[in-house]
C-alpha positions as MATLAB code, in Angstrom:
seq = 'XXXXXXXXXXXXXXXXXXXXXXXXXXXXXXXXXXXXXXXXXXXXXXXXXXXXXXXXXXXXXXXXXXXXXXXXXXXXXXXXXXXXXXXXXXXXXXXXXXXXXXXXXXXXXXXXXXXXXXXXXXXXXXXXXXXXXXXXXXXXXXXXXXXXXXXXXXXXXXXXXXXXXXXXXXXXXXXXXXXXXXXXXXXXXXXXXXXXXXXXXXXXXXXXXXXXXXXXXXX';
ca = [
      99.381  117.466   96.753;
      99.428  114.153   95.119;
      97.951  111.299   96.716;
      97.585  107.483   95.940;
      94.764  105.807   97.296;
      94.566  102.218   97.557;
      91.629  100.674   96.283;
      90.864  103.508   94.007;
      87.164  102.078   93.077;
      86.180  101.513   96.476;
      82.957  103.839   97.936;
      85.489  105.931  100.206;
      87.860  105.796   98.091;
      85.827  107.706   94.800;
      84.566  110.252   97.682;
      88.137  111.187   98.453;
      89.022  111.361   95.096;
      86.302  114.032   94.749;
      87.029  115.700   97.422;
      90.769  116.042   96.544;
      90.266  116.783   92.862;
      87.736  119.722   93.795;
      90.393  121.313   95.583;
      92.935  120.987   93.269;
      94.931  117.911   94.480;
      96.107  115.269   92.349;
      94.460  112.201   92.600;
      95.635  108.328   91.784;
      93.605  105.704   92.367;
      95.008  101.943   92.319;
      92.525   99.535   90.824;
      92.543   96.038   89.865;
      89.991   95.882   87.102;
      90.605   98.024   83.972;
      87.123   98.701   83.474;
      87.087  100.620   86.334;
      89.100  103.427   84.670;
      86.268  105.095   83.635;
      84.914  106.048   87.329;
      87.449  107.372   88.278;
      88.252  109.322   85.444;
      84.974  110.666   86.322;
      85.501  111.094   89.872;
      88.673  113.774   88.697;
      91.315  111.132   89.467;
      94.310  109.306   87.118;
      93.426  105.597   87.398;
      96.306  103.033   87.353;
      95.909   99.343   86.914;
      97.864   97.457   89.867;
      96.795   94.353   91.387;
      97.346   94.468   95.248;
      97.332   90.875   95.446;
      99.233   90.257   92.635;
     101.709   93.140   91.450;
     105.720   93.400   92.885;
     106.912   95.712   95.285;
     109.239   97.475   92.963;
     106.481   97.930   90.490;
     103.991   98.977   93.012;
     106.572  101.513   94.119;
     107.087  102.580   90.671;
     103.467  103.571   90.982;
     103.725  105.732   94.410;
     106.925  107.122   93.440;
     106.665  111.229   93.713;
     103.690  111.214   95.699;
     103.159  113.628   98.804;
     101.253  110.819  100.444;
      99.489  107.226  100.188;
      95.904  106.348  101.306;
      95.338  102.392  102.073;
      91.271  102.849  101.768;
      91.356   98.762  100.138;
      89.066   95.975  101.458;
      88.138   92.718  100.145;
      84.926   93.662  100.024;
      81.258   91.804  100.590;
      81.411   88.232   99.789;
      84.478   87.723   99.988;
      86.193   84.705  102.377;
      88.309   84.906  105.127;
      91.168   84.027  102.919;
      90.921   87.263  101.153;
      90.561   89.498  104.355;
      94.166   88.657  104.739;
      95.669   88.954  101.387;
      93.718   92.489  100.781;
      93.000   93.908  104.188;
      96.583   92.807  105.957;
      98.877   92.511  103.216;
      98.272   94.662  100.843;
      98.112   97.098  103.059;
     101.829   95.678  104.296;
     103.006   95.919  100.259;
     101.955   99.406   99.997;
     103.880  100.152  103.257;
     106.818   98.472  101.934;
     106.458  100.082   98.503;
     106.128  103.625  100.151;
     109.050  102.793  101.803;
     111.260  102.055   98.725;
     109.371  104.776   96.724;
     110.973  107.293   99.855;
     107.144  108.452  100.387;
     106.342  108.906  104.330;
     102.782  109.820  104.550;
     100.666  106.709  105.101;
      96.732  107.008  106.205;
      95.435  103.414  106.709;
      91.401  103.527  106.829;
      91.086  100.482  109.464;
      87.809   99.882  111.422;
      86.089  100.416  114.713;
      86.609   97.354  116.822;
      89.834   96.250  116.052;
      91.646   96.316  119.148;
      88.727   94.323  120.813;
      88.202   90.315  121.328;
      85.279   89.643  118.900;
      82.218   88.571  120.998;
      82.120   85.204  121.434;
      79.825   83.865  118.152;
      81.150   86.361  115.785;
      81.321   85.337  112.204;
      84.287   84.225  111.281;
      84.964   86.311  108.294;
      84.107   89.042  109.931;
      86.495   88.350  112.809;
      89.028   87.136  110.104;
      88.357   91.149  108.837;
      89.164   92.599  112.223;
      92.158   90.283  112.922;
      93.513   91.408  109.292;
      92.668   94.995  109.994;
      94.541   94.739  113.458;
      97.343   92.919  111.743;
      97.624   95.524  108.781;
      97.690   98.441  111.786;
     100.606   96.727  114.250;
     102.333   96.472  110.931;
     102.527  100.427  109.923;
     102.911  101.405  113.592;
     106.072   99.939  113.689;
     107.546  101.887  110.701;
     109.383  104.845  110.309;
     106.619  106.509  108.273;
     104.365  109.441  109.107;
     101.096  107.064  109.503;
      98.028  108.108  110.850;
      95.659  105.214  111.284;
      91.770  105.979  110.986;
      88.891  104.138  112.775;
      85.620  104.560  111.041;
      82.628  103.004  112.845;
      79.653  101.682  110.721;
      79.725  102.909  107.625;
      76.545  104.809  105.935;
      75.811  106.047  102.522;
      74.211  109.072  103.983;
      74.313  112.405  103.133;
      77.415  114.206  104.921;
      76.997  115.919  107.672;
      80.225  117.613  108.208;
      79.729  117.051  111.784;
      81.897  113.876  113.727;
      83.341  112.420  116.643;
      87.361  112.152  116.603;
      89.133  110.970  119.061;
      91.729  108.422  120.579;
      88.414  106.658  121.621;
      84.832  106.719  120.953;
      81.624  105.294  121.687;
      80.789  102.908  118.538;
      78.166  104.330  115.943;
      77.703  105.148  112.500;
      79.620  107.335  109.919;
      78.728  108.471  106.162;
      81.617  107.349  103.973;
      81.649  110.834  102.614;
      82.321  112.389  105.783;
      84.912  109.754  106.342;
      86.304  110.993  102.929;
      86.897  114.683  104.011;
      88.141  113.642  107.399;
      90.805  111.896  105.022;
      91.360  114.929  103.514;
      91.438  117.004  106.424;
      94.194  114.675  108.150;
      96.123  114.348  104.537;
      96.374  118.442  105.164;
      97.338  118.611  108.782;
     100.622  116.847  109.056;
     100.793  116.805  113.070;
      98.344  114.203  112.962;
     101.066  111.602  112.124;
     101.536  108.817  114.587;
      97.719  108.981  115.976;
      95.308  106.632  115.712;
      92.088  107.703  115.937;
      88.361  106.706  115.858;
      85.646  108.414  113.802;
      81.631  108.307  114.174;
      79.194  111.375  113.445;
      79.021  113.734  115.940;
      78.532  117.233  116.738;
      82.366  118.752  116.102;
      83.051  120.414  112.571;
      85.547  118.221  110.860;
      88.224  120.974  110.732;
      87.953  121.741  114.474;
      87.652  118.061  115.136;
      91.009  117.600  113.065;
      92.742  120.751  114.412;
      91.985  119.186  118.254;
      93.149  116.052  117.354;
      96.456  117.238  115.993;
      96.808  119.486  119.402;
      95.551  117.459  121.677;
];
């Protein structure tokens, strides 16, 4: 399977690629700064320099082109404004839609965040509302294409050891989640096609993530 991920230097993002390179998949991770190559070189994957914010959608689907399936695992990261949130977290995430689209590649996993669907609490910061709002924004947008998306709800995210144990579901009570088991459920839905057109919220649990997968997909 090959699979371009989004955001290619991002922590979930150089998990995945792991995870996909140890099992023989091939990995492409989208960066924006060069000297990121080398990481992900490292982390078994082919790095390609494309600008979310800033690169065409013909180019960008120039990119995808011949892929199995795309991974949107982006984020303006720490620091940044509320500006940003929406030209990384909303539309890039619309671009890479579009340029899957043109590029005739249907699988789409969007890593989006716990929360989203919910008012923020009255004194929320603002970027971080602006970050939910974009995330909400970037999610309405794929669910309304004819692609295979699945849209993924991590809750807090943790640089823990994995467990291999979660929580998947429709709904979930909020609570934390190691980015590398967030990685393999990526993986894990990447492999089980009938998971298209669910969105679904992950925290740790108790559930093996293949069981938790297979039940989502059947349930």
């Amino acid at each position: 399977m090959r699979v371009v991920i989004a955001g290619g230097h991002g922590k979930i993002a150089r998990l995945l690629e792991r995870e996909l390179a140890g099992r023989g998949d091939n990995a492409v991770g989208l960066i924006r700064n060069p000297d990121h190559a080398a990481a992900l070189t490292a982390a078994g994957a082919h790095p390609v320099v494309a600008d979310l914010e800033r690169v065409g959608v013909a180019d960008l689907a120039g990119h995808v082109g011949g892929a199995d399936a795309v991974v949107f695992a982006a984020g303006a990261g720490a620091g940044s404004g509320a500006a940003r949130k929406d030209t990384v977290d909303r539309a890039a995430a619309v671009l890479l839609a579009d340029a899957a689209e043109l590029a005739g590649v249907r699988r789409y996993l969007l890593v989006s965040s716990l929360g989203v669907d919910r008012p923020p609490a009255p004194g929320t910061d603002e970027v971080w509302a602006a970050y939910l709002r974009a995330k909400k924004a970037a999610e309405d947008d794929l669910t309304g294409r004819d692609l295979d998306w699945t849209v993924l709800r991590p809750g807090r995210l943790t640089d823990d050891a994995p467990t291999g144990r979660i929580t998947l579901d429709r709904q979930v009570t909020r609570g934390a989640v190691t980015r590398a088991d967030v990685a393999r459920v990526l993986v894990a839905l990447l492999h089980e096609p009938r998971t298209a057109g669910l969105v679904l919220e992950l925290v740790g649990g108790n559930t093996p993530i293949t069981d938790a997968v297979a039940t989502a997909a059947t349930g």
